[in-house]
N, C-alpha and C positions, 0 to 999 in steps of 0.2 A: 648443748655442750658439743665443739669441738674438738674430738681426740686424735695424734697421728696412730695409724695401725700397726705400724713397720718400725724403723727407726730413725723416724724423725724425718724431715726435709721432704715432706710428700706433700706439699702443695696445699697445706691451714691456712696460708693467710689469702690464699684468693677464695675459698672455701667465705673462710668470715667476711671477705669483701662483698662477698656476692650476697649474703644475708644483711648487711650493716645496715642497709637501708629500710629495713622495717625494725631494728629491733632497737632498743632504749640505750640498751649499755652493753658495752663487751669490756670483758673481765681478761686478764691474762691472770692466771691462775696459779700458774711455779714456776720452775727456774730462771732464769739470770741474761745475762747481755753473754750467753753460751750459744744461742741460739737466734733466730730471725723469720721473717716472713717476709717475702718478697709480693709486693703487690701492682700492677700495674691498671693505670686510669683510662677511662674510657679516651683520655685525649692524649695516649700514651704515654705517658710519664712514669714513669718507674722509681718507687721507694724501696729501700728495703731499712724494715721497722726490724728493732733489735730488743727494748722493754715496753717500747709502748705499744697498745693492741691495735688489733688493724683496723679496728674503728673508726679511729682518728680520722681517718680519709674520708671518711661519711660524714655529711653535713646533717644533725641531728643528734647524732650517737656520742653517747657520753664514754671516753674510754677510763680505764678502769685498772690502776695494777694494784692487783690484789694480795694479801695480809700471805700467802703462800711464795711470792716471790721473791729473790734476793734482789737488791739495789744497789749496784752502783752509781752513788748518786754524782761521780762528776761525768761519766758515760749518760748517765740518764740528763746531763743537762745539757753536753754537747750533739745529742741527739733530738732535744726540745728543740735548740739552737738551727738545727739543721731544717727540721720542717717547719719551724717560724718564717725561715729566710725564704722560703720559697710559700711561701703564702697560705701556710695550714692554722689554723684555730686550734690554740693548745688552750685555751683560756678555763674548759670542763674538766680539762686530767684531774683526774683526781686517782692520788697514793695511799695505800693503807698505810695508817699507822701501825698496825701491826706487823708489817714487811720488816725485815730483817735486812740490814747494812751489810753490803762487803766492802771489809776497812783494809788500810793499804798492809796489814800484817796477814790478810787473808791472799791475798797477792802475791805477795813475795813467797809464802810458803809452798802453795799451791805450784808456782814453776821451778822451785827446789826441790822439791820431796818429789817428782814427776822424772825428774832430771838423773835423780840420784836413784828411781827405780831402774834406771836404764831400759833392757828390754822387756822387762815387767812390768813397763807404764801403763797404764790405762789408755792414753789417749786424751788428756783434757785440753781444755782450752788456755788454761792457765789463768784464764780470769780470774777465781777464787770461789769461783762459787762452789765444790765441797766444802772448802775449810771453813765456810760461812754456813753451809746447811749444819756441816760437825759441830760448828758454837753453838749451833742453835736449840740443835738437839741436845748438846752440854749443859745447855742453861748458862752460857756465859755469854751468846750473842747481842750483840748494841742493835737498836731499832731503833726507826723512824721517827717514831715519836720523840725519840732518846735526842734528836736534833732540834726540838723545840723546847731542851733544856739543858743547858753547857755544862751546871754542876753534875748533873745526873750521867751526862757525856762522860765528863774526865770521871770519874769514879768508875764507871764501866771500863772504860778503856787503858785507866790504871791496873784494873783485876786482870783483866787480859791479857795485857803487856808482860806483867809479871813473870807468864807463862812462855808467852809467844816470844819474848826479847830472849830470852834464857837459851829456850831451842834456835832460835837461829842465828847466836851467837856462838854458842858450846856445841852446836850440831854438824851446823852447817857452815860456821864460820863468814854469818854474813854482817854487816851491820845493824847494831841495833834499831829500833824506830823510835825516834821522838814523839813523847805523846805532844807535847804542845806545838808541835808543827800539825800535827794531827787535828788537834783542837781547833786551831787557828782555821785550816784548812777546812773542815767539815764545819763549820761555824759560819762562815762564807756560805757553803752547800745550803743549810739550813734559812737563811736568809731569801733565797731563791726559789726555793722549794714550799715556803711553810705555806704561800695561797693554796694549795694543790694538795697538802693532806688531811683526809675525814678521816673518820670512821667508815671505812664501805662497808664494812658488814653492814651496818644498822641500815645506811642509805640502800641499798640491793635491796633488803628482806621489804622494807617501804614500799620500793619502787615495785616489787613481786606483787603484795597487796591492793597495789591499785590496779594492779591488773598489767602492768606492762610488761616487756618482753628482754630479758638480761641470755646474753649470749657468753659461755663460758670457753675459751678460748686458751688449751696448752700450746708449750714448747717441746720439741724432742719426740718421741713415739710410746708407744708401749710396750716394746722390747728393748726399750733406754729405763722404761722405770724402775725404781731402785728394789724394789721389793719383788717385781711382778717380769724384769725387763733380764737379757743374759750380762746377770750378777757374774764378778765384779764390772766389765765392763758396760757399764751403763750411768745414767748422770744422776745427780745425788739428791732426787725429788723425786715427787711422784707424780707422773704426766697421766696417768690413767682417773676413770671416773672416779674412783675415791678421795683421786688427789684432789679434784674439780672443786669436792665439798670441801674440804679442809681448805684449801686453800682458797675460797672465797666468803668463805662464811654462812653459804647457801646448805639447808637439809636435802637430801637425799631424794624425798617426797615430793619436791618443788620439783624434780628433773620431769622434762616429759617426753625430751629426744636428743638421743647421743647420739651423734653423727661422727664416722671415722673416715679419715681420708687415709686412702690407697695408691699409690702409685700405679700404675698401669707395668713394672716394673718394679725391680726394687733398687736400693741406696741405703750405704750405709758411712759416717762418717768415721774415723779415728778406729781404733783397735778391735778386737773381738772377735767371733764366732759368726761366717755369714756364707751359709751352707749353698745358696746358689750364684755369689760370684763369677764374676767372670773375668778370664786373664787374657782374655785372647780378646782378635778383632773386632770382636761383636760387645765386649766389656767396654772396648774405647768408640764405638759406634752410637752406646746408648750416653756416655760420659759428651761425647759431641755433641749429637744431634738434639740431647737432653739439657746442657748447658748443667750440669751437675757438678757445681761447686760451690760450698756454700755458703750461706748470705752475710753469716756474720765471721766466720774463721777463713772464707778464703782457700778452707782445702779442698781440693780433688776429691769428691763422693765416689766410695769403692762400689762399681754396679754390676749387676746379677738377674735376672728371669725373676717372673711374680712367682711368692713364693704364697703355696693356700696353706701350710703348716702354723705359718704364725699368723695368718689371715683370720684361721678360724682360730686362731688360742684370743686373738685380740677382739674378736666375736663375744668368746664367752667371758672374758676377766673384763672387757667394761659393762656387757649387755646393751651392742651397738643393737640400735634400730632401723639404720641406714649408712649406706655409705658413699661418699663420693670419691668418685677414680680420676687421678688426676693422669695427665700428658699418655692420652693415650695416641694422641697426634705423633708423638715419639715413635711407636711402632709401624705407622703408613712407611709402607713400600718394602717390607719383609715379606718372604716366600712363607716363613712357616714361624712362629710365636712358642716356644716351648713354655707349659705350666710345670712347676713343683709339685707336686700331689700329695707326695710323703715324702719320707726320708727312709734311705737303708744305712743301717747303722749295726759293723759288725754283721753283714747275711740276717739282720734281723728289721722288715719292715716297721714302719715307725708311723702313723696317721695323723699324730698327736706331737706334741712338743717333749722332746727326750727328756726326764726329771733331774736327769746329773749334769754337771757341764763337762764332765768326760765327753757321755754319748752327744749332749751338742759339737762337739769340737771334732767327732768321727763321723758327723752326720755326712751324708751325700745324700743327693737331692735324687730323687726317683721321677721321672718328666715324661708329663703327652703334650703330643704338637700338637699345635691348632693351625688350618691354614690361613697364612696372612691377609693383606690386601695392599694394592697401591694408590688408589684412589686417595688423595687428600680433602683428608675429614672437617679441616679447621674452621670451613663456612659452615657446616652442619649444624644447626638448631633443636631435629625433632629425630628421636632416636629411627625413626622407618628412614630416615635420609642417609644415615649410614650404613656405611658396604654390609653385606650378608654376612662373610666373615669376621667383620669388627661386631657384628652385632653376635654373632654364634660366641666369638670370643667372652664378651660381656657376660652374655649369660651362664658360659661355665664357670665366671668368675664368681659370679654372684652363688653357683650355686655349691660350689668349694668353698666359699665365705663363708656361708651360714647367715647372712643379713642383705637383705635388698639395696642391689643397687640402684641410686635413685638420681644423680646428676654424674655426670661425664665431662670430663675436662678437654677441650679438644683442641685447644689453643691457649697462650699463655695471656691472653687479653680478659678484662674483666666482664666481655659480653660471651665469649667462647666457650658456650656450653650448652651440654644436652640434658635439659630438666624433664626427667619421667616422672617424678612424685615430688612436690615442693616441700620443701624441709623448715617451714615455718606451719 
């Protein structure tokens, strides 16, 4: 299982690239075309994957989007569309039937109701993907399966509409939605899509049995999760290890290594709580030299110093076993690296994650330097080749984490990395 640590955009999908080639299937697990993974090829080409997993890139690997994530299925075709054209093998996707649709009324509300918070927004994408986790949790969301039968279609999306045409006609005063443009429209979808959906659960648990190797793959981080992440700002699934199981159909038992990636740094997208930001030169230094915009929204990632407060919180709420630290090549040619250690919060140090989102939103970071280095790292291979101070730096990392670090990101390529303990 890959989980992000932070909030999101810390470098999962060259993580899963780098594994794809031994393992059977990778799973994307929950959320939506909210989020992305950018990966780039030994013969540099640069994707960046938005529902489908990074698997895909790997010849062998069966990819997988699993029964926990939402679908937009005309995103999800013009994204098949794209790495068809350039010579990728979609012919194994395989869709849960159980994955849950974001329909065009989940759209439109989603950038109304955002709109009309004003500065109490959250921050979404506007995609739809709450108002689609909301139905689903409702017991009124349409799925997958639900496009391999039209009668069953319009009956769900009559019950819906019911609701949904009301409020954003009487609410918001926008246009109602035709279901049968709707019908029409996803009927098409369904026609496209239907080689491409199983049951994955069933096929995973199989594939587990015979012995082979299923790689479970989130979006967003574990301070975006909705239950575990800084509530209300965070996205409307659960990216952390318990999301992994629900949302692929896999038990708990079956897991054998949780592996989190880390920035070397941190980033965070859209609104919220992010105690070591940074507003000054050195905020726009790491947004540069980091290329920190991101893959699927296009916005400016707000950046800040490695923070070990939600390092070690996201230690203990998934029970990582390793970690990989991505773009630590970002920090080559700095005098001096500050860590987060705690938080002071109110004259009252903090070690731990503050329990109210008061005391998060009063947090300030409490910081030790580490000395830098200038030496460029990005050929390095074997952790003794890296400078004394990138390596000193590492291990404080590792040991304010709470979990071993075990591969090193040191360039944005898919060979550019430093493996101290193999994670297969």
């Amino acid at each position: 299982m890959i989980i992000g640590a932070q909030w999101g955009d810390e470098g999962k999908g060259k993580a899963t690239d780098l594994l794809g080639g031994r393992v059977h299937y990778v799973v994307r697990y929950q959320g939506g075309n909210n989020a992305g993974h950018t990966v780039i090829t030994p013969d540099g080409q640069r994707y960046a994957l938005h529902l489908i997993p990074s698997g895909v890139l790997t010849p062998g690997c069966t990819p997988v989007i699993g029964n926990g994530v939402v679908v937009d299925p005309k995103v999800l075709l013009e994204e098949m569309a794209g790495l068809i054209e350039r010579g990728v093998d979609l012919s194994t996707l395989l869709i849960s039937a159980d994955a849950h649709l974001i329909m065009p009324h989940h759209r439109v509300l989603d950038k109304v109701v955002e709109r009309y918070l004003g500065k109490a927004r959250i921050g979404t994408t506007g995609r739809g993907i709450g108002p689609a986790y909301g139905d689903k949790l409702a017991r009124m969301g349409i799925r997958v399966a639900d496009l391999l039968d039209e009668n069953i279609l319009r009956q769900k999306l009559e019950l819906a509409l019911r609701e949904k045409n009301q409020v954003l006609v009487k609410v918001y005063n926008r246009k109602a939605i035709d279901i049968e443009e709707v019908v029409a429209e996803y009927s098409e979808y369904a026609e496209k899509l239907r080689p491409h959906i199983a049951d994955t659960r069933l096929l995973l648990n199989q594939a587990l049995e015979r012995g082979e190797t299923v790689l479970l793959e989130g979006s967003q981080g574990t301070l975006l999760d909705v239950d575990h992440g800084t509530y209300p700002f965070v996205t409307s699934s659960n990216p952390t290890a318990g999301g992994a199981c629900s949302g692929s159909g896999i038990g708990p038992t079956k897991l054998n290594r949780i592996i989190g990636i880390l920035k070397a740094y941190t980033t965070r997208v859209g609104s919220g709580p992010f105690p070591t930001e940074l507003h000054d030169e050195m905020g726009e230094y790491l947004r540069t030299t980091g290329g920190e915009v991101g893959v699927t929204t296009g916005r400016d990632r707000r950046c800040g110093w490695f923070d070990a407060v939600i390092a070690r919180y996201a230690t203990r709420v998934n029970g990582m076993t390793d970690y990989f630290l991505t773009k630590l090549d970002v920090l080559s040619g700095l005098d001096e690296v500050p860590i987060c250690v705690a938080y002071d919060v109110d004259g009252v140090r903090h070690d731990d994650m503050p329990m109210t989102q008061t005391e998060l939103h009063h947090a300030t970071p409490i910081y030790e330097t580490m000395p830098g280095w200038k030496e460029d790292i990005t050929a390095c291979r074997g952790f003794d080749e890296l400078p004394a101070n990138a390596q000193a730096y590492i291990r404080r990392l590792e040991e304010l984490s709470g979990a071993r670090i075990s591969v090193i990101g040191v360039g944005p390529g898919r060979e550019q990395n430093v493996v101290i303990n193999d994670l297969i």
